[in-house]
MIDOSE-1310 file (N, C-alpha, C; in nm, 2 decimals, decimal comma, always signed):
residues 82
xxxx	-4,78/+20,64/+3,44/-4,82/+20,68/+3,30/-4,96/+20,73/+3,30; -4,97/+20,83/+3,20/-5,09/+20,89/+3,22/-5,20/+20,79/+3,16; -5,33/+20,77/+3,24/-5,44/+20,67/+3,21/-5,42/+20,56/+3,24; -5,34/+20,54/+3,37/-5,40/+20,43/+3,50/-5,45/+20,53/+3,59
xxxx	-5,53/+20,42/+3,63/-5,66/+20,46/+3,73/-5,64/+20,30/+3,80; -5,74/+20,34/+3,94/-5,77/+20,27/+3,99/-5,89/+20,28/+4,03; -6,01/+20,15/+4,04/-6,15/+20,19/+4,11/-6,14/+20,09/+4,22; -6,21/+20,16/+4,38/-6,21/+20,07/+4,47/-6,38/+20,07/+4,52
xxxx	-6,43/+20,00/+4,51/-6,56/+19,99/+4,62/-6,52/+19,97/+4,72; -6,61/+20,01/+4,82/-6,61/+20,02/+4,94/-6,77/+19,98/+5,00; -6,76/+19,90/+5,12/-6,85/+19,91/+5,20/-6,87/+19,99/+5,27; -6,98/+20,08/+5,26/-7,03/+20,18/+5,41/-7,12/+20,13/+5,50
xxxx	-7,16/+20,05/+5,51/-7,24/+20,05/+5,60/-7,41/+20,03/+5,50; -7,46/+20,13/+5,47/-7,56/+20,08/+5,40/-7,59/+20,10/+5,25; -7,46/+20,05/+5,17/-7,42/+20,00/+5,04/-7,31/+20,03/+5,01; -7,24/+20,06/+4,92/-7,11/+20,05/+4,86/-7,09/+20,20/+4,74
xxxx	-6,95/+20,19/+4,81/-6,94/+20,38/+4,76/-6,81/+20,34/+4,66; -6,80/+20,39/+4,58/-6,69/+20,36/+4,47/-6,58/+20,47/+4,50; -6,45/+20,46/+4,48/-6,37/+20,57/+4,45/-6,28/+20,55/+4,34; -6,22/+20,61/+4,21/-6,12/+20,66/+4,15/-6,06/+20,73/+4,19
xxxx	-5,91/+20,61/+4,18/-5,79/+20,69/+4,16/-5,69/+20,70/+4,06; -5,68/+20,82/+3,97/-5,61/+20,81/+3,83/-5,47/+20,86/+3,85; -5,38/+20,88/+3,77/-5,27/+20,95/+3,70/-5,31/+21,06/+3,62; -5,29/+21,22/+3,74/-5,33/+21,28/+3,62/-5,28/+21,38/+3,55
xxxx	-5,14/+21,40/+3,55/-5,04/+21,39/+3,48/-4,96/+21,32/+3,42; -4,89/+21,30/+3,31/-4,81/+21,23/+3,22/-4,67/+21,21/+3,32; -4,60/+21,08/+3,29/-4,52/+21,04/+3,38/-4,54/+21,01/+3,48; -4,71/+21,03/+3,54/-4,72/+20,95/+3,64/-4,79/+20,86/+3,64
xxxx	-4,77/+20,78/+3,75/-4,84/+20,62/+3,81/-4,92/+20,63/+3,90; -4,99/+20,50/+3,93/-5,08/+20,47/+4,06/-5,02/+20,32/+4,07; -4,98/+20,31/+4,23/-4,94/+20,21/+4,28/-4,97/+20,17/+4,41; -5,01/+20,03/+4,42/-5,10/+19,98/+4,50/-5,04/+19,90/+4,58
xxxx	-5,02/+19,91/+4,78/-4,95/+19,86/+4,84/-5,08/+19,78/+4,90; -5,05/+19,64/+4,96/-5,16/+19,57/+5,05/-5,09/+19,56/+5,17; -5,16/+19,55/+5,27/-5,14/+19,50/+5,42/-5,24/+19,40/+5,45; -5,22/+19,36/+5,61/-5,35/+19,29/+5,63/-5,42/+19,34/+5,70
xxxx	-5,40/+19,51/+5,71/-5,53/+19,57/+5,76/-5,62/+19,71/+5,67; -5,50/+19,75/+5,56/-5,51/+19,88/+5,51/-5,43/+19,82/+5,38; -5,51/+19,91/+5,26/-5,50/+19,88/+5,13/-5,49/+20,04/+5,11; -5,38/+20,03/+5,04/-5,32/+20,19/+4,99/-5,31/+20,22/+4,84
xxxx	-5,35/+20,33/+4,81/-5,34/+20,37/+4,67/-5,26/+20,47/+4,68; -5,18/+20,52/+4,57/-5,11/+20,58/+4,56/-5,03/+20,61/+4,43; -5,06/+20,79/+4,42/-5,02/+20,82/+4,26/-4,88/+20,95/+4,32; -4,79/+20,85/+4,22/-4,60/+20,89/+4,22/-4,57/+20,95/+4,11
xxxx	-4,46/+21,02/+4,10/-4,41/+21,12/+4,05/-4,31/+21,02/+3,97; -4,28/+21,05/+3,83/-4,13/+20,94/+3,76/-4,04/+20,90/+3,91; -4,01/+21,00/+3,97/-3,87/+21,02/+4,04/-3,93/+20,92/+4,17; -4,06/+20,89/+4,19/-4,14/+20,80/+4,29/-4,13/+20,86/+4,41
xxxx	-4,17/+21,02/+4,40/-4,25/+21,10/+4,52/-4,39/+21,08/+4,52; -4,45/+21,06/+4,63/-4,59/+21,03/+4,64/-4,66/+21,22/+4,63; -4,75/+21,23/+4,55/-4,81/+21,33/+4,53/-4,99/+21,30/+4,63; -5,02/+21,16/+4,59/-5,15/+21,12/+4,62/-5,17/+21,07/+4,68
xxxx	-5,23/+21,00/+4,83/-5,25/+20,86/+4,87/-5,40/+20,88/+4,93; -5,43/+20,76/+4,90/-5,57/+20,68/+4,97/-5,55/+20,55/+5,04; -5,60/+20,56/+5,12/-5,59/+20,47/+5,24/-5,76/+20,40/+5,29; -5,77/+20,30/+5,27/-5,92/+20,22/+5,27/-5,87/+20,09/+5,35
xxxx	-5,96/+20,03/+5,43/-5,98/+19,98/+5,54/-5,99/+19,82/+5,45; -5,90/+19,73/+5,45/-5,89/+19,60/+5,37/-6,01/+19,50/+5,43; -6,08/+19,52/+5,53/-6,17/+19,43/+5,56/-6,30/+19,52/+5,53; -6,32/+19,64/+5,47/-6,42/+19,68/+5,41/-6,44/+19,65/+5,23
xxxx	-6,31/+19,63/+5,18/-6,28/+19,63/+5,07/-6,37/+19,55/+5,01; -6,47/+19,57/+4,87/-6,54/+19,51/+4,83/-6,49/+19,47/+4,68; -6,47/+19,53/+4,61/-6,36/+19,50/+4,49/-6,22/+19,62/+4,44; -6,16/+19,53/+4,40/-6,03/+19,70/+4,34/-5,99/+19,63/+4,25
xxxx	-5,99/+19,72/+4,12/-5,98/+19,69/+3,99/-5,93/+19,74/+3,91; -5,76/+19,72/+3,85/-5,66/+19,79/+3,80/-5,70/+19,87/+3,66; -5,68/+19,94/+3,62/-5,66/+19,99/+3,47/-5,56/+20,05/+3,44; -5,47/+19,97/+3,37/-5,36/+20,04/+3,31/-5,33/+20,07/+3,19
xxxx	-5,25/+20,16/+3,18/-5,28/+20,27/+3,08/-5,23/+20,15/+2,95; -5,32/+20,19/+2,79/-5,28/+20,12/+2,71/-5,15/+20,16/+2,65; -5,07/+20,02/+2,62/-4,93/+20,05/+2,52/-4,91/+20,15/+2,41; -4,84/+20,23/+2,38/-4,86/+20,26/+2,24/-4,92/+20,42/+2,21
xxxx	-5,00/+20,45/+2,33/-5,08/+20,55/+2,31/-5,01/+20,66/+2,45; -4,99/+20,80/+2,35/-4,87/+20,88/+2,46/-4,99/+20,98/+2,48; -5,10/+20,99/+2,44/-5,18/+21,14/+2,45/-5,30/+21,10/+2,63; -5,24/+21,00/+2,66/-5,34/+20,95/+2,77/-5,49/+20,91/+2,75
xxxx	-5,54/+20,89/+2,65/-5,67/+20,90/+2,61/-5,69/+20,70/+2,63; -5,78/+20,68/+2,63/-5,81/+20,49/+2,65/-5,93/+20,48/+2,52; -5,89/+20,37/+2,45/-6,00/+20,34/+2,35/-6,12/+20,30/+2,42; -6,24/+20,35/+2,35/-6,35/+20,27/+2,39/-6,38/+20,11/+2,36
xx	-6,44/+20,01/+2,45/-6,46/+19,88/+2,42/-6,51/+19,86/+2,32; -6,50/+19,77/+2,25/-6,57/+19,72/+2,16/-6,55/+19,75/+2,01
């Protein structure tokens, strides 16, 4: 669905680099596989062809932080907080 995203920090070495990964077409998703060596992202097509993947190293992993798209709303757009 359009307006999940995903953010992951990462450790480099000398601080921490962030990535986004969104949906950025309508009908699609980001889906998140774990191992216990590699943490995968990955944005699918309805029919669940992989168009996208990211691949990050699970013992560098510093936070990953879901955002999914809100209920209700078809134009992809996310309300602001507050």
């Amino acid at each position: 669905m359009r307006g999940d995203r995903v953010e992951v920090t990462m450790d480099v070495g000398d601080g921490v680099r962030t990535y986004e990964i969104a949906a950025t077409r309508a009908g699609r998703r980001v889906e998140i596989t774990t191992g216990r060596t590699i943490v995968e992202v990955v944005e699918v097509t309805r029919g669940g062809t992989p168009v996208r993947t990211a691949r990050f190293m699970a013992s560098r992993l510093v936070a990953l932080v879901e955002h999914p798209a809100e209920r209700g709303r078809t134009d992809g757009l996310t309300r602001p907080a507050g």
